[in-house]
N, C-alpha and C positions, 0 to 999 in steps of 0.2 A: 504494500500500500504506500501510496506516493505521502511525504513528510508533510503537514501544514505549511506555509511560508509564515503564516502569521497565525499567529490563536493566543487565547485569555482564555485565562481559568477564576471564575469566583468574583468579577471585577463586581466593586463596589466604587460608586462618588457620586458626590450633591456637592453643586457650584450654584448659590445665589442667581436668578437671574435679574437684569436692567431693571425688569421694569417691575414682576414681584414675583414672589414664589422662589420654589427652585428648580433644577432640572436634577435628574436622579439616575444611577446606573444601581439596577439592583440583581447579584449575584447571575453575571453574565457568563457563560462559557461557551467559546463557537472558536470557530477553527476556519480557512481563507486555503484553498489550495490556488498555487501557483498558475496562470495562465488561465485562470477564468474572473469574471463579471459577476460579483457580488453585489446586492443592491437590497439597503438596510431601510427597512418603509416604517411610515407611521406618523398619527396624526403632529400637529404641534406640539410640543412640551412631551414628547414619548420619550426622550433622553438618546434619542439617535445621534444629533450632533453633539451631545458631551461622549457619549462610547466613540464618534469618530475618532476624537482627540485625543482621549484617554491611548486608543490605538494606536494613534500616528505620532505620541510619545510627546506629543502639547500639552498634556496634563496630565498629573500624577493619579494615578488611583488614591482612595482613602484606603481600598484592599485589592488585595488579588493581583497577576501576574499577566502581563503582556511578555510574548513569545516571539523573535525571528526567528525562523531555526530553530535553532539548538541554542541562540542567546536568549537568558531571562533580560529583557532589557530595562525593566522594573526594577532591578536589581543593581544596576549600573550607578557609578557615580554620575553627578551631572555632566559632566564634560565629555565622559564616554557615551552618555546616554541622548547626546545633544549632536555629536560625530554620526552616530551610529543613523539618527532620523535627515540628516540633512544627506548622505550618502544611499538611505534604504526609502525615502519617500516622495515620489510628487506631489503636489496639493492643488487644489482649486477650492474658493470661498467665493461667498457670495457675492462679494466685490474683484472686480478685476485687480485690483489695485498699481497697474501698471503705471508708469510715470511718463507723462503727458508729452514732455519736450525734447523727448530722447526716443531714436528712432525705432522700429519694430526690431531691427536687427539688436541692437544696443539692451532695450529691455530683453529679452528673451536669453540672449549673452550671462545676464549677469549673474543667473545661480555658480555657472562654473569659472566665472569671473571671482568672484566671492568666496568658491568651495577652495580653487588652488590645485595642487598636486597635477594640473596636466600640463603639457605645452599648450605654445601657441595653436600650432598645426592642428592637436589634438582637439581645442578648442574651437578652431574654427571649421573644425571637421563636425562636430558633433551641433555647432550651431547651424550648418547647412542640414543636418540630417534634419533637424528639426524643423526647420522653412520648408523642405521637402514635401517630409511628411506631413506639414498640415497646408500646404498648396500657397505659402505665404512668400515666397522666392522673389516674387514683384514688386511686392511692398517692402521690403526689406529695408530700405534705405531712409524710408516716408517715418516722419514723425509718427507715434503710435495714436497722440491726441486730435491726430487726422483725418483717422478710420473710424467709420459706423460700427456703433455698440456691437453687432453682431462678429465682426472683423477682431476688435480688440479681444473680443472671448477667446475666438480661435487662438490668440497672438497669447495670452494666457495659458493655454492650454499647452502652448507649443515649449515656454518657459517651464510649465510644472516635469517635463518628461524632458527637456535638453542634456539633463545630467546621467540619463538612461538608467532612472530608478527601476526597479523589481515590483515595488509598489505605487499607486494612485490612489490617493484620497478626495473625494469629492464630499463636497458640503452645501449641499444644492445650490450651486454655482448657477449664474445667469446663464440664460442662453443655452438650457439644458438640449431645448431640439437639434441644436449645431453638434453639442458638443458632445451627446452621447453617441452620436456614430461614429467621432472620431475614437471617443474610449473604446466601442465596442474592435474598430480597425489595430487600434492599439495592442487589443489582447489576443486576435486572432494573426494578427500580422509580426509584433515584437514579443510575443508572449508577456506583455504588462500582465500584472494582475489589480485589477480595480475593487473598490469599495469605495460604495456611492449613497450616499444619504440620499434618497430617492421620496419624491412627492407619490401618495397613493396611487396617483392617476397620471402618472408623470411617464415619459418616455425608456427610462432606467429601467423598469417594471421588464416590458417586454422584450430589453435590451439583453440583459442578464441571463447569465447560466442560472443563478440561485437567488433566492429573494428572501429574505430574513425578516418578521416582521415584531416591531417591537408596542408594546403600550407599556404606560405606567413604570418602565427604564428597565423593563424585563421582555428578554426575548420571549417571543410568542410560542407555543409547542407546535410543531409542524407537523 
């Protein structure tokens, strides 16, 4: 039987939210096999997007154990456990957050601008695969606060996967109808494995190998 890439055992946490209440992970355990479309549903306040985080090593459980591998990375000091997600994760949030004045090429650049450890060459090999594959090659040059909202998602997309993470995190990112056929091209084409906080009725759904579905911060029994 093929190893998880990613799993939690037991996870517990409640993070306050903005405006009131809290959101809650209550004694979660599930398992991510490599090279498939995961996709985590449930109403508002189900605790979907705190278990993203908790996963993707942005926040700490109150309990229990996130898994790569064979590393507990729960376990890790901060600095190993901070290396470990910037080398093992791509992300997309619900804001693009890209930066307005600096060109499609340049934002998209900067995860492995910022990571270090490759060459130039390396670099700008891996930032062409990425214009590539997401059909961005033209625009390359053009300020990113140029493009139509739909355009910038992709130009996001293309940033969260330049560094040629194993995983994707998705946290019902805008522009999910764009952007789930590129996830799903992702997994059947580079063998990405994704995990998407997916709207009930949302494109994700029908995208996905597996659908997981959560209320009240506990997975649902399948």
């Amino acid at each position: 039987m093929t190893a998880p890439l990613l799993h939690c055992r037991d996870l517990h946490c409640m993070r306050p939210l903005w405006r009131e209440g809290a959101s809650h992970v209550r004694g979660v355990s599930t398992e991510f096999l490599s090279g498939e479309f995961h996709a985590v549903s449930g109403s508002e306040g189900c605790g979907k997007n705190l278990l993203l985080h908790v996963l993707g090593l942005l926040e700490e459980p109150d309990a229990g154990e996130v898994w790569l591998g064979g590393t507990k990375a729960t376990a890790l000091p901060a600095g190993e456990r901070d290396a470990l997600r910037l080398r093992t994760f791509g992300f997309l949030f619900p804001a693009c957050a890209l930066l307005p004045s600096l060109s499609v090429l340049e934002n998209i650049a900067f995860p492995v601008l910022k990571a270090g450890g490759t060459t130039e060459a390396e670099q700008a090999e891996q930032t062409l695969a990425a214009l590539q594959f997401c059909g961005l090659e033209g625009e390359a040059e053009q300020p990113v606060g140029n493009l139509p909202p739909e355009r910038q998602a992709i130009a996001t997309f293309a940033r969260a996967i330049i560094h040629r993470p194993p995983l994707l995190l998705a946290e019902s990112p805008a522009a999910e109808e764009i952007l789930v056929p590129l996830a799903r091209r992702a997994v059947d084409e580079l063998g990405l494995t994704v995990v998407w906080g997916a709207r009930q009725d949302g494109p994700a759904i029908s995208a996905s190998d597996r659908v997981l579905r959560m209320s009240g911060g506990r997975l649902d029994a399948a």
